[in-house]
N, C-alpha and C positions, 0 to 999 in steps of 0.2 A: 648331441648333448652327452657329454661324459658325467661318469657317476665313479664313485670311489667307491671301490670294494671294500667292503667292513667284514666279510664272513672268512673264514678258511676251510677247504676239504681237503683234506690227505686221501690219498692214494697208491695203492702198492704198485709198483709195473714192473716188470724183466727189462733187464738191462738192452734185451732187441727191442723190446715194445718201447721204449724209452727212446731211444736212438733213430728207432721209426718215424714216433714223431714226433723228436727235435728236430731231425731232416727236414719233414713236412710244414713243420714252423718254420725253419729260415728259408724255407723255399718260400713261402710266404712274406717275409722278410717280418714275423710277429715273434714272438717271446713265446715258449713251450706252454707256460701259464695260460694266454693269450689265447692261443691255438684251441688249448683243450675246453680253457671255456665258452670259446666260438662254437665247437664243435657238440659239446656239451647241450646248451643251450638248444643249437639247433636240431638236434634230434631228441630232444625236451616237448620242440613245438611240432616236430610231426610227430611223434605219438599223441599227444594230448589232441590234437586237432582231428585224431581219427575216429 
C-alpha cells in the first residue's frame, strides 16, 4: 500500500554526512528522502518496541 506524505522534516547535515548517505541511497537504488525515512522509521520501531 502506498501512502502520500503530507508532513515535512528539515534537517541540518555536513556536507560528509550528506554524501554518506546519498551514497547509501543510490546504493539502494532509493531517493536520499526515501532512504532517511526508511531508516528513520525503522529505528523509530526498535526503540519504541524496547
Amino acid at each position: 500500500m502506498t501512502t502520500t506524505a503530507l508532513e515535512r522534516c528539515d534537517i541540518r547535515l555536513s556536507s560528509e554526512d550528506k554524501a554518506f548517505l546519498q551514497l547509501a541511497a543510490s546504493l539502494d537504488g532509493i531517493s536520499l528522502s526515501a532512504f532517511i525515512r526508511k531508516a528513520a522509521i525503522s529505528a523509530a520501531k526498535d526503540t519504541i518496541s524496547k
